[in-house]
C-alpha atoms as an extended CHARMM CRD file, in Angstrom:
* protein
*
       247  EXT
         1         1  UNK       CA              0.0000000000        0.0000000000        0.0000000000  PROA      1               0.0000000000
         2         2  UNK       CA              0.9960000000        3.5750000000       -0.0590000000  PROA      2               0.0000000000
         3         3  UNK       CA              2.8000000000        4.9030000000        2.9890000000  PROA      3               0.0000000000
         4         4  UNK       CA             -0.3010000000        6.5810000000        4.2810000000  PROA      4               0.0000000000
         5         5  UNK       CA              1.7030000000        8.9940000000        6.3490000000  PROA      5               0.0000000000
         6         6  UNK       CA              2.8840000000       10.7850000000        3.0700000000  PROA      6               0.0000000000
         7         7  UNK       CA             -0.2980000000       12.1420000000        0.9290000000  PROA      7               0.0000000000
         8         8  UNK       CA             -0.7050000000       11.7320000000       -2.4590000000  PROA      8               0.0000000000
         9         9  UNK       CA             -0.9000000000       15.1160000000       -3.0540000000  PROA      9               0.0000000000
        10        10  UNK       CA              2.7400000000       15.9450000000       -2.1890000000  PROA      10              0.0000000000
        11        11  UNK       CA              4.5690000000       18.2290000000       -4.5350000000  PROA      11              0.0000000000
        12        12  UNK       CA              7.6540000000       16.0670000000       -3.6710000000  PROA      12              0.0000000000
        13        13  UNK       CA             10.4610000000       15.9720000000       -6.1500000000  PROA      13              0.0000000000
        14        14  UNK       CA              9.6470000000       12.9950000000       -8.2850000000  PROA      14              0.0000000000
        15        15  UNK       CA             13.0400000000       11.9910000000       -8.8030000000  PROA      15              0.0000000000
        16        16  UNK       CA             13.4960000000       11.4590000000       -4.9340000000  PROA      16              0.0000000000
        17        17  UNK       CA             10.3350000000        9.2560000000       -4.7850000000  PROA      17              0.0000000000
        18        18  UNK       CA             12.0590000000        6.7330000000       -7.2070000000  PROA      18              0.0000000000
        19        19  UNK       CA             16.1700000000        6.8610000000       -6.1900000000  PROA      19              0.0000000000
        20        20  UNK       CA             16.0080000000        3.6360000000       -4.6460000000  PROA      20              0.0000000000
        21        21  UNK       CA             13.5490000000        1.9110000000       -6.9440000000  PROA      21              0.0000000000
        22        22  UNK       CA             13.2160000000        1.3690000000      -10.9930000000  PROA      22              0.0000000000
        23        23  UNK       CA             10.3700000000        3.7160000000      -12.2910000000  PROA      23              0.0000000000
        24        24  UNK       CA              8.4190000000        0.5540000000      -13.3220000000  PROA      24              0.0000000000
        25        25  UNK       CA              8.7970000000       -3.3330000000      -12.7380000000  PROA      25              0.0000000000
        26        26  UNK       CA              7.2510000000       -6.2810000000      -13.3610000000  PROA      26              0.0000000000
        27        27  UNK       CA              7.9790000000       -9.6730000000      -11.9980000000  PROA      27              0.0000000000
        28        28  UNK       CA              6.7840000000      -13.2250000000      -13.5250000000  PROA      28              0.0000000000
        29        29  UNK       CA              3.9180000000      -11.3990000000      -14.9070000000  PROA      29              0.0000000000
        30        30  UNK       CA              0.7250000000      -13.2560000000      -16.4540000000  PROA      30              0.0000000000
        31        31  UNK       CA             -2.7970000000      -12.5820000000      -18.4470000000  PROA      31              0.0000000000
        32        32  UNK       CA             -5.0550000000      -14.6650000000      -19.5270000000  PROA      32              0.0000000000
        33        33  UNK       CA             -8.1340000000      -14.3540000000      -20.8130000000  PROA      33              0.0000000000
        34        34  UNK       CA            -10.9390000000      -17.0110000000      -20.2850000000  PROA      34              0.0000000000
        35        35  UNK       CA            -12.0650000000      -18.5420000000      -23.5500000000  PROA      35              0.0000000000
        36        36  UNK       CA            -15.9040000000      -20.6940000000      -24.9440000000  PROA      36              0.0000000000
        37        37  UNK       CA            -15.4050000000      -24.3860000000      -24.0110000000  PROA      37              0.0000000000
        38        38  UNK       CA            -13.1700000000      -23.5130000000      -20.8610000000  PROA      38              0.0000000000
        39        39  UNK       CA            -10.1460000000      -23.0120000000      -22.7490000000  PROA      39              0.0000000000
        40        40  UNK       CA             -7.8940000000      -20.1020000000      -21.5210000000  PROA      40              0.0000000000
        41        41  UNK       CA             -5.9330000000      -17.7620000000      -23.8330000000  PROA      41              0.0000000000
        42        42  UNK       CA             -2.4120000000      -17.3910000000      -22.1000000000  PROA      42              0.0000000000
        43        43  UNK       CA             -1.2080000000      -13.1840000000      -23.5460000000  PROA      43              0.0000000000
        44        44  UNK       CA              1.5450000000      -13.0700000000      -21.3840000000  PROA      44              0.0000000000
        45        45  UNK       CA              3.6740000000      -15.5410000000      -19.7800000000  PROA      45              0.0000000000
        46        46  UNK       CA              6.0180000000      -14.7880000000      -16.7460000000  PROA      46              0.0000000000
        47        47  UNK       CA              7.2530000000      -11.4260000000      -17.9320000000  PROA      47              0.0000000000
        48        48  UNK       CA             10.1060000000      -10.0270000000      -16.1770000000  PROA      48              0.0000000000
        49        49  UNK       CA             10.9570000000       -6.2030000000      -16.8590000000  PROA      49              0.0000000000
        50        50  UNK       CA             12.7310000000       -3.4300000000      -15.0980000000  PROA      50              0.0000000000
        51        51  UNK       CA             13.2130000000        0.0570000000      -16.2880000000  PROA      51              0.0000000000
        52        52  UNK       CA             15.1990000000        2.6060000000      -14.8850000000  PROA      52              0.0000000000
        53        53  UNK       CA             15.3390000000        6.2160000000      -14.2580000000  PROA      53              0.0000000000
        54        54  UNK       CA             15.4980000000        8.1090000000      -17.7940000000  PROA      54              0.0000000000
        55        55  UNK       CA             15.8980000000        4.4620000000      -19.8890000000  PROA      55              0.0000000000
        56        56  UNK       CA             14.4390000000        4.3700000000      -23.3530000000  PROA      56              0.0000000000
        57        57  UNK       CA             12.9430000000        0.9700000000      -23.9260000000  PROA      57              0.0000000000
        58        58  UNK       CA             10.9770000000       -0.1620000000      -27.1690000000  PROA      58              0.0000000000
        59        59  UNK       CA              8.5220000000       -2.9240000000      -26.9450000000  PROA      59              0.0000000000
        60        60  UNK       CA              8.1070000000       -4.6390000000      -30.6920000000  PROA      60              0.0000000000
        61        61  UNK       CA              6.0880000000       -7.6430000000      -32.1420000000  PROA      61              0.0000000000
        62        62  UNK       CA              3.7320000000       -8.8800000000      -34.6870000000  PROA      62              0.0000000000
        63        63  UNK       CA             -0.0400000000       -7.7510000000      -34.5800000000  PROA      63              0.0000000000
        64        64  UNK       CA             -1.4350000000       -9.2050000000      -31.8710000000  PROA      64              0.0000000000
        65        65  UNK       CA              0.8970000000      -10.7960000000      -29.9410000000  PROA      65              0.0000000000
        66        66  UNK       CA             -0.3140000000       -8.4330000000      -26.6310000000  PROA      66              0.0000000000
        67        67  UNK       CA              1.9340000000       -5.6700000000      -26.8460000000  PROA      67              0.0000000000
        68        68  UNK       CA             -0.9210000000       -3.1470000000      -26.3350000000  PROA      68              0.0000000000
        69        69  UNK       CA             -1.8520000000       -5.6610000000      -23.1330000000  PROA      69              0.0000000000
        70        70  UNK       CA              1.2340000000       -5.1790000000      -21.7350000000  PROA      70              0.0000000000
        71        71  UNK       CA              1.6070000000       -1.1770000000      -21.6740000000  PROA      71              0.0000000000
        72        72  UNK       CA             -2.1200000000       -1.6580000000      -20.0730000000  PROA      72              0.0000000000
        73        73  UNK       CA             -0.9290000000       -3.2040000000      -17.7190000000  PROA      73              0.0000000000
        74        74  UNK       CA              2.2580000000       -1.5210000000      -17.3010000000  PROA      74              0.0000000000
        75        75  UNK       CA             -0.4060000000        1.5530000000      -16.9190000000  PROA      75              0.0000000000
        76        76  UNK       CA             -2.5390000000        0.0200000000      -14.1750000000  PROA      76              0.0000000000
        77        77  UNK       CA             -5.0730000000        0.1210000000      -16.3300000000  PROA      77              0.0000000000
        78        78  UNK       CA             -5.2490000000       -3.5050000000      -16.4260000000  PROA      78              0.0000000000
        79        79  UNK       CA             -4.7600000000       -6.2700000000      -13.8920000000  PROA      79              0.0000000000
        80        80  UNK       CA             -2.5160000000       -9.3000000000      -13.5640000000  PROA      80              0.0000000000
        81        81  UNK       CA             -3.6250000000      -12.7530000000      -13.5470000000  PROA      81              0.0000000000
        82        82  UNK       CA             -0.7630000000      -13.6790000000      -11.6820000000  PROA      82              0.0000000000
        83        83  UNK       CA              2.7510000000      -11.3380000000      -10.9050000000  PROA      83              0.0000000000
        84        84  UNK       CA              3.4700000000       -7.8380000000       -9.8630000000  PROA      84              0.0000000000
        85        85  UNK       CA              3.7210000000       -4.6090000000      -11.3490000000  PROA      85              0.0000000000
        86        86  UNK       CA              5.4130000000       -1.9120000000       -9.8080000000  PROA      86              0.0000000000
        87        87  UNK       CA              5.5580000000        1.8020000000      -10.4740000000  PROA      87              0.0000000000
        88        88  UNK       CA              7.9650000000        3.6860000000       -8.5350000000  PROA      88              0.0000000000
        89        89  UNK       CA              8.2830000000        1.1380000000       -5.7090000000  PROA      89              0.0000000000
        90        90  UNK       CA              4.2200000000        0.9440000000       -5.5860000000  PROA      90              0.0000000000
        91        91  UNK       CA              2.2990000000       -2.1410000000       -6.6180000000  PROA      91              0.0000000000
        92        92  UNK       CA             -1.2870000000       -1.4460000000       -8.0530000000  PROA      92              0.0000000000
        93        93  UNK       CA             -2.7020000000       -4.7940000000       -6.9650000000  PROA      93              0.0000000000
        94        94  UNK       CA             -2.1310000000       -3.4700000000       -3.5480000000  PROA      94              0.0000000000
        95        95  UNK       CA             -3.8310000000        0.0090000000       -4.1030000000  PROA      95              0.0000000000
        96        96  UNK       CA             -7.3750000000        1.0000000000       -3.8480000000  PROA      96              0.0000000000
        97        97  UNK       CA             -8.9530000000        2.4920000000       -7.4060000000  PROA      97              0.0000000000
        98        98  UNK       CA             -8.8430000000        5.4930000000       -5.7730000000  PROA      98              0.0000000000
        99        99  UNK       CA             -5.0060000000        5.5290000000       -4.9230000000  PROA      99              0.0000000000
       100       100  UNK       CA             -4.0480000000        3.9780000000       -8.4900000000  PROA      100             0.0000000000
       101       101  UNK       CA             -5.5450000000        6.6400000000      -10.2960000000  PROA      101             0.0000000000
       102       102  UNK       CA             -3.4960000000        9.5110000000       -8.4810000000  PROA      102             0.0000000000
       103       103  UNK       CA             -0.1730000000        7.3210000000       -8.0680000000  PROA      103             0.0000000000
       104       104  UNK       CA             -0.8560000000        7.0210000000      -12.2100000000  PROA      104             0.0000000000
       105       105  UNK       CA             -1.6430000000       10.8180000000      -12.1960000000  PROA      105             0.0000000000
       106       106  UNK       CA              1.5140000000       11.4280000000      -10.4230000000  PROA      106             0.0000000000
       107       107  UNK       CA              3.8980000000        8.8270000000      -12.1910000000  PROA      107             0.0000000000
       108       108  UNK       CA              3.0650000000        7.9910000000      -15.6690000000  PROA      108             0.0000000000
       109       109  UNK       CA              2.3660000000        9.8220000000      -18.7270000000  PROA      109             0.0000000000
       110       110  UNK       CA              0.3920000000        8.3910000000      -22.0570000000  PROA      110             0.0000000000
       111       111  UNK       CA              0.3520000000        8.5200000000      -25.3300000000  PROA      111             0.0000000000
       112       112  UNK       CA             -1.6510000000        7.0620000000      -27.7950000000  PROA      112             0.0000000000
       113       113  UNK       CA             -1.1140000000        6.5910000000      -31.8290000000  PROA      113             0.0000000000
       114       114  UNK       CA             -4.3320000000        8.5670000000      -31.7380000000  PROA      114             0.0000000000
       115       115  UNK       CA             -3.8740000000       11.9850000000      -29.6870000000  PROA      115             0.0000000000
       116       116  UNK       CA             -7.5030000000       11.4850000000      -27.6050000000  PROA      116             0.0000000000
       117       117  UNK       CA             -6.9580000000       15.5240000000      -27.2080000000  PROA      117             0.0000000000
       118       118  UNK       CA            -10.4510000000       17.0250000000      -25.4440000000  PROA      118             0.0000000000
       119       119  UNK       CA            -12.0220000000       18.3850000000      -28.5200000000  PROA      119             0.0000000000
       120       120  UNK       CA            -13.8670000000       20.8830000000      -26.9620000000  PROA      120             0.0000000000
       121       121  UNK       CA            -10.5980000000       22.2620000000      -24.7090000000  PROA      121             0.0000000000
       122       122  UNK       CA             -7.6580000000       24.5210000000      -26.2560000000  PROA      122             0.0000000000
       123       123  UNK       CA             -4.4460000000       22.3960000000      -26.0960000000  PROA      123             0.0000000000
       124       124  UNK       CA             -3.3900000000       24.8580000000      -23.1570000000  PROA      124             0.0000000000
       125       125  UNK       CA             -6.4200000000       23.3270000000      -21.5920000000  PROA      125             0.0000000000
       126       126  UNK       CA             -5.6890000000       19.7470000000      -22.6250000000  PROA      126             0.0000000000
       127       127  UNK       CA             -2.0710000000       20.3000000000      -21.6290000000  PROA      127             0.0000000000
       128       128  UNK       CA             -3.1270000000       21.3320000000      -18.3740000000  PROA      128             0.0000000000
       129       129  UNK       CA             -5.3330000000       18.9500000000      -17.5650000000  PROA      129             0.0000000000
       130       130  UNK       CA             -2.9900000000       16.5460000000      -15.6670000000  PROA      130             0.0000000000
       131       131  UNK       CA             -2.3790000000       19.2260000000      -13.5160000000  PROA      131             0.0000000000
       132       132  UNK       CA             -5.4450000000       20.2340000000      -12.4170000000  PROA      132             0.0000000000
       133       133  UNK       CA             -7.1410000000       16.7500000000      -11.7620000000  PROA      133             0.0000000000
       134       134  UNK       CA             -3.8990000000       16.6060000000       -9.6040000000  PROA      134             0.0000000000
       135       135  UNK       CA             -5.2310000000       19.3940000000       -7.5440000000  PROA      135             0.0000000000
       136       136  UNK       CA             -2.7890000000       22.4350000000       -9.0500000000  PROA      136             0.0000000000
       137       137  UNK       CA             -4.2120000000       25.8900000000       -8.8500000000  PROA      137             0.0000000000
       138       138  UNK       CA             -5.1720000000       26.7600000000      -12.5450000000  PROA      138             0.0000000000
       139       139  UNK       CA             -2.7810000000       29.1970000000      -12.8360000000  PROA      139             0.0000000000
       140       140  UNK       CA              0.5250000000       27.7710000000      -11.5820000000  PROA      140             0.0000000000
       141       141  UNK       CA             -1.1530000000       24.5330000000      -13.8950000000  PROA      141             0.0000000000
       142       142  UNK       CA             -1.6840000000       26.9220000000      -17.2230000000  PROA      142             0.0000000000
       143       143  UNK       CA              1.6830000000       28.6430000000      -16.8680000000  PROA      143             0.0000000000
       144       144  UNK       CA              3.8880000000       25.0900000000      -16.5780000000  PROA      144             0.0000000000
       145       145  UNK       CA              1.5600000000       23.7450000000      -19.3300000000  PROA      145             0.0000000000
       146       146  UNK       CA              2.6970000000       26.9620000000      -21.5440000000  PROA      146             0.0000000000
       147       147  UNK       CA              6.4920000000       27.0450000000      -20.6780000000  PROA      147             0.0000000000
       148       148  UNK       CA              5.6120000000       22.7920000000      -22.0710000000  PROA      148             0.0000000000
       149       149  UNK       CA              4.1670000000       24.0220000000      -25.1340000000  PROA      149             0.0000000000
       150       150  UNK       CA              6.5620000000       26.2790000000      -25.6950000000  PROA      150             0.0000000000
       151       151  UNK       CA              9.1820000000       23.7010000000      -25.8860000000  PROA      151             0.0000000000
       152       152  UNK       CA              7.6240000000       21.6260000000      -28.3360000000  PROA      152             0.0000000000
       153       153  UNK       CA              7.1370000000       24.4590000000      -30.9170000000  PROA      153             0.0000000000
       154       154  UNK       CA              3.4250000000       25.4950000000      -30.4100000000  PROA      154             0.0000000000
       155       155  UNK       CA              3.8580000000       28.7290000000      -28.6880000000  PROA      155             0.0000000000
       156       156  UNK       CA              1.5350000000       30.5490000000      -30.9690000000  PROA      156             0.0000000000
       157       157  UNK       CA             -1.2850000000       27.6200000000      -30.9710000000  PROA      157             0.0000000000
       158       158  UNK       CA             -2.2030000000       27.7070000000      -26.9730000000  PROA      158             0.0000000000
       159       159  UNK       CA             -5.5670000000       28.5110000000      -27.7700000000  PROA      159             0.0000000000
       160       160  UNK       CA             -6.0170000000       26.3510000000      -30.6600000000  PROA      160             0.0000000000
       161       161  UNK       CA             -8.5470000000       23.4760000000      -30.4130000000  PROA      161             0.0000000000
       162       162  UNK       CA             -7.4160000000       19.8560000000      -31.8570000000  PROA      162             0.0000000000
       163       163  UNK       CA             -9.5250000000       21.1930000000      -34.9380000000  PROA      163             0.0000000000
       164       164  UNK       CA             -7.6810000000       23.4360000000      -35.7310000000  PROA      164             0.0000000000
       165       165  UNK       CA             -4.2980000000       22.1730000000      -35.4540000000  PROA      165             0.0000000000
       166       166  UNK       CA             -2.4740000000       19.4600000000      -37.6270000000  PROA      166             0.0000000000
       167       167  UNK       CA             -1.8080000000       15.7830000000      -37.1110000000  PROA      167             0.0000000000
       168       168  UNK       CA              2.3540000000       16.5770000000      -35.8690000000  PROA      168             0.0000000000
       169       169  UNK       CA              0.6050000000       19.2910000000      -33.9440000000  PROA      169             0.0000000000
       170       170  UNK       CA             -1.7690000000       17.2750000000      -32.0900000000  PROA      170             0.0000000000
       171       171  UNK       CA              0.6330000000       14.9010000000      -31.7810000000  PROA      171             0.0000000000
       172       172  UNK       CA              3.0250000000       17.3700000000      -29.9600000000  PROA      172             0.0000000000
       173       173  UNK       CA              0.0410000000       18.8090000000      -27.4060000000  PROA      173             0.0000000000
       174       174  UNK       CA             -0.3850000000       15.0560000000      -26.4260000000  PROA      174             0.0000000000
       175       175  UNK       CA              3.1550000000       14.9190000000      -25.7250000000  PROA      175             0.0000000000
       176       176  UNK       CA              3.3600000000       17.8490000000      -23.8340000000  PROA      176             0.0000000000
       177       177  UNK       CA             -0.0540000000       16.8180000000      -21.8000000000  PROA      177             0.0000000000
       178       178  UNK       CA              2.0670000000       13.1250000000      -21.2600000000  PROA      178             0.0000000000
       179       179  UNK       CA              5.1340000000       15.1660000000      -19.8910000000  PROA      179             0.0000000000
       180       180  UNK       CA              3.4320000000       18.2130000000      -18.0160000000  PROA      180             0.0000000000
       181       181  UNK       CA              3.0050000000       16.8100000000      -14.4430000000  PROA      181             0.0000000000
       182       182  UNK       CA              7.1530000000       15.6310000000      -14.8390000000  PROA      182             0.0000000000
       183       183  UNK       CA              6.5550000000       11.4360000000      -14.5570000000  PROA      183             0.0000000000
       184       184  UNK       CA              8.7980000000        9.3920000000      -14.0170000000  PROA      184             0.0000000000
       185       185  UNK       CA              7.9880000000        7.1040000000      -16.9450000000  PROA      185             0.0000000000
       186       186  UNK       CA              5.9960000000        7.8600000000      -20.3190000000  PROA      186             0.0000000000
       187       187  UNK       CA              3.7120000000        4.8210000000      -21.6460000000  PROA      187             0.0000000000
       188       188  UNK       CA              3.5110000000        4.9650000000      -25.7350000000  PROA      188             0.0000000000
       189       189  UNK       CA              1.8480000000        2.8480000000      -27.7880000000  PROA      189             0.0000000000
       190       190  UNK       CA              2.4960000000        3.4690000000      -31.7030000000  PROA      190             0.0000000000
       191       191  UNK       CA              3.4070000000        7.3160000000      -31.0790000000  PROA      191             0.0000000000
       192       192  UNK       CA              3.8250000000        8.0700000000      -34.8990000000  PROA      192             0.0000000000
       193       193  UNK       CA              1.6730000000        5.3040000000      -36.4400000000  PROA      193             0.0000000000
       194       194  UNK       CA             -0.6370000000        8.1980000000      -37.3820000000  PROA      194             0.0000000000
       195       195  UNK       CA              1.6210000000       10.3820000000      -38.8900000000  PROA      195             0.0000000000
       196       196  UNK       CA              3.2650000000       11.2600000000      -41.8880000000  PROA      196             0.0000000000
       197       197  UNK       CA              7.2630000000       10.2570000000      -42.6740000000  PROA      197             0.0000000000
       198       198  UNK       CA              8.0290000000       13.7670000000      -42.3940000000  PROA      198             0.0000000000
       199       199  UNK       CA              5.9870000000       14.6100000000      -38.7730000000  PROA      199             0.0000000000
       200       200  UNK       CA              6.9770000000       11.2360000000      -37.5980000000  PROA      200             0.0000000000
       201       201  UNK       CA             10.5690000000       11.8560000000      -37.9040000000  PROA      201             0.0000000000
       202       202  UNK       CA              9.8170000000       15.2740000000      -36.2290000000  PROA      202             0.0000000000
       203       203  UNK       CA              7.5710000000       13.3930000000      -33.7850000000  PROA      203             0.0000000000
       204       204  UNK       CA             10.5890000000       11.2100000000      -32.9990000000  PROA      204             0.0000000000
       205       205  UNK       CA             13.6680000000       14.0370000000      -32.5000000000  PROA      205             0.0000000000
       206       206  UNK       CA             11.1680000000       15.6940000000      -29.8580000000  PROA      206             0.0000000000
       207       207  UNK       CA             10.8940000000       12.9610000000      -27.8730000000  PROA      207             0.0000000000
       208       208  UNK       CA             14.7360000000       12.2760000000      -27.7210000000  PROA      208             0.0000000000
       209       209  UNK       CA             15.2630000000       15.8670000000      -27.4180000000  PROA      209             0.0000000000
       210       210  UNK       CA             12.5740000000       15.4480000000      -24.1470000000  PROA      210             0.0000000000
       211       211  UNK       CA             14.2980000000       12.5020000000      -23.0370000000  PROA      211             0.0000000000
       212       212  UNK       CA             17.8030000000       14.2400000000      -22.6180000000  PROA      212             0.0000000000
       213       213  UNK       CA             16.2290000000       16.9500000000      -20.9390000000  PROA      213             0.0000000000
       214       214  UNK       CA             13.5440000000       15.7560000000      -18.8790000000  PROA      214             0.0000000000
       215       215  UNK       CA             15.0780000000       12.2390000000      -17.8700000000  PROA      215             0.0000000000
       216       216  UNK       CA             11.6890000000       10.6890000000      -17.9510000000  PROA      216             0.0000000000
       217       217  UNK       CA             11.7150000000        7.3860000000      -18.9710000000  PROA      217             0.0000000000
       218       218  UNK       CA             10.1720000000        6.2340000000      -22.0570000000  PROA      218             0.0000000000
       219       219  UNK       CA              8.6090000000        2.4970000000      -22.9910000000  PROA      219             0.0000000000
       220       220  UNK       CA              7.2720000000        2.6480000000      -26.6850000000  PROA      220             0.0000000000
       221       221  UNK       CA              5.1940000000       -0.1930000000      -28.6290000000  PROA      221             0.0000000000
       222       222  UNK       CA              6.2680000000        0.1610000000      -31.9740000000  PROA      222             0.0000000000
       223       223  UNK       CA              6.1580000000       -1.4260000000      -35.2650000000  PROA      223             0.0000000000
       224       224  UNK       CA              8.2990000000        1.5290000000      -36.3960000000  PROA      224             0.0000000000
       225       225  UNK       CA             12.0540000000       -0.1770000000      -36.4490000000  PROA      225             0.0000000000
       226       226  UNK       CA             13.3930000000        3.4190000000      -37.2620000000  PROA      226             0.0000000000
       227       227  UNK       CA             11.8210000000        4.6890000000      -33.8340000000  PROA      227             0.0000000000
       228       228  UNK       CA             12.6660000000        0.9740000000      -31.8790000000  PROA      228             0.0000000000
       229       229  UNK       CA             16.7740000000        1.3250000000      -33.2430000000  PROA      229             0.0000000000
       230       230  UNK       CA             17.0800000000        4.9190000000      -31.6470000000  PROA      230             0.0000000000
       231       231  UNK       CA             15.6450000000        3.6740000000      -28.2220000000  PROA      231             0.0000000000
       232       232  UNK       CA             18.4510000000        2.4230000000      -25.3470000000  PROA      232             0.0000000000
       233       233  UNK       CA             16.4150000000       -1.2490000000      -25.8480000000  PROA      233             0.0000000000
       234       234  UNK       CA             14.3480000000       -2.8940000000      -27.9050000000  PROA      234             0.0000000000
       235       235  UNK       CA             12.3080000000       -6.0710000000      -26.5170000000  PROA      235             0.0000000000
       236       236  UNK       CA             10.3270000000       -8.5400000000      -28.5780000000  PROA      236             0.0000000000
       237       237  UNK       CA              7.4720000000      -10.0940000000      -27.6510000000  PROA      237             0.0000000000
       238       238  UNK       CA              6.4480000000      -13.1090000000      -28.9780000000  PROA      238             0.0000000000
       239       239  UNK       CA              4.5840000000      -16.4030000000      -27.7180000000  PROA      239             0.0000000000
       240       240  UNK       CA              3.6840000000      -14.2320000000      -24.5000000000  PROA      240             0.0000000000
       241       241  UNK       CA              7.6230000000      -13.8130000000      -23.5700000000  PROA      241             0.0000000000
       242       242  UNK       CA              9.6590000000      -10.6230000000      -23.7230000000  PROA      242             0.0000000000
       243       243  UNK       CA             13.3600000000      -11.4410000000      -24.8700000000  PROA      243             0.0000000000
       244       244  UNK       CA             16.0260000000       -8.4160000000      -25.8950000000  PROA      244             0.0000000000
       245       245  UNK       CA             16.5090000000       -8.4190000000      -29.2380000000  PROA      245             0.0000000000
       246       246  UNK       CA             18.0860000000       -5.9910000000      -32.2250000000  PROA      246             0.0000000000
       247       247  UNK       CA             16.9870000000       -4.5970000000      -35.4820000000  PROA      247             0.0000000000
C-alpha cells in the first residue's frame, strides 16, 4: 500500500520518490483471458521487466501478440492474472482504485497513436489537464503547461482546439499533456503510427530531445524499427515472452 503517512498530493520531487527503486517493474507477470469451451488464452507468460530512471525501452512484435496488453498493464489500467507490477516502488494490486488513479496521475504519462486531445478544450487546456485533476491551482497549472508548449514548438497555438491544429501538432500537445506533471515514466503505444514520414521523424527528435532533458523514462510499442533502433532497448514479444533483441 501507499505509505499513508505521506499524501498523495505531495509536490515532492519525483526523482526522490524513485532513487532507490526502478520507475516501473514487473515480476513473472501473467494474463489470460478465459475462452468458450473452458479453454484459456495465455497473452503473457512470466514477464520479467525493469526500467530505470530516464531508460528508453521499445517494446516490438507482430499484430497481436499483446503488446498493447502489456503497456495496459504496465499503466494500471489492467490487472494481472498472476505477478506484480510496480511503479515507482508501488504495486497497483495493492492500491485502492482510488489511490491507483493519483499514483498514475503522479507517475506515468500516455500517449496514444491517436492523440484522444479534449475536442472541446484549447491544447493549453488539454495540456493542463494533468495538472489540475492533480489538484494544481489553474494558474501555476496553465503557466507550466505553456512554458511545455513552448518547448515543443506550439507557442503561438495555446488557444487552438485539436480542430484546428495538424496531425504533428496534435501529436506534440499530447506529448506535452504526457510530460506536463514531470513522470517518471511515459507509456507509448504506436506514437507516430498516425503520422506522416516527415511529422513522424519530427515526432521522434522531440521525444529524444525530451528525453535528454527531462530524464523521464520512455517504454514505446512500436512497429516503427526506425523509432525501436534509436531507443536504449528494444524487446520482442512473442509467444507471451519478452526477450532483448536488435533490429
Amino acid at each position: 500500500m501507499i505509505n499513508k503517512a505521506e499524501p498523495l498530493s505531495s509536490n515532492r520531487d519525483v526523482s526522490t520518490q524513485v532513487q532507490h527503486n526502478p520507475v516501473i517493474e514487473c515480476r513473472d507477470l501473467y494474463k489470460r483471458y478465459p475462452e468458450l469451451a473452458g479453454q484459456t488464452l495465455e497473452v503473457l507468460k512470466g514477464i520479467d521487466l525493469r526500467v530505470e530512471a530516464g531508460e528508453k525501452v521499445a517494446v516490438v512484435g507482430v499484430s497481436g501478440s499483446g503488446k498493447s496488453t502489456l503497456l495496459n498493464m504496465l499503466g494500471g489500467l489492467d490487472l494481472a492474472s498472476a505477478g506484480q507490477v510496480l511503479v515507482a516502488g508501488c504495486d497497483f494490486a495493492e492500491m485502492s482504485e482510488r489511490e491507483t488513479a493519483r499514483w498514475r496521475n503522479r507517475h506515468l504519462g500516455f500517449v496514444y497513436q491517436f492523440h484522444h486531445l479534449l475536442g472541446e478544450f484549447t491544447a493549453l487546456e488539454n495540456v493542463a489537464m494533468p495538472l489540475l485533476i492533480g489538484g494544481s491551482k489553474k494558474k501555476i497549472a496553465f503557466a507550466n503547461s505553456q512554458t511545455l508548449l513552448d518547448s515543443v514548438g506550439l507557442g503561438e497555438r495555446l488557444h487552438h482546439k485539436p480542430s484546428a491544429l495538424s496531425g504533428g501538432e496534435r501529436q506534440r500537445v499530447a506529448i506535452a499533456r504526457a510530460l506536463v506533471a514531470k513522470p517518471s515514466c511515459v507509456l507509448m503505444d504506436e506514437p507516430t503510427g498516425n503520422l506522416d514520414p516527415d511529422t513522424a521523424e519530427e515526432v521522434l527528435s522531440l521525444l529524444l530531445d525530451l528525453n535528454n532533458t527531462t530524464g523521464t523514462s520512455f517504454i514505446v510499442v512500436t512497429h516503427d524499427h526506425d523509432l525501436a533502433r534509436r531507443m536504449d532497448r528494444i524487446l520482442l514479444l512473442e509467444r507471451g515472452e519478452l526477450t532483448e533483441t536488435s533490429l
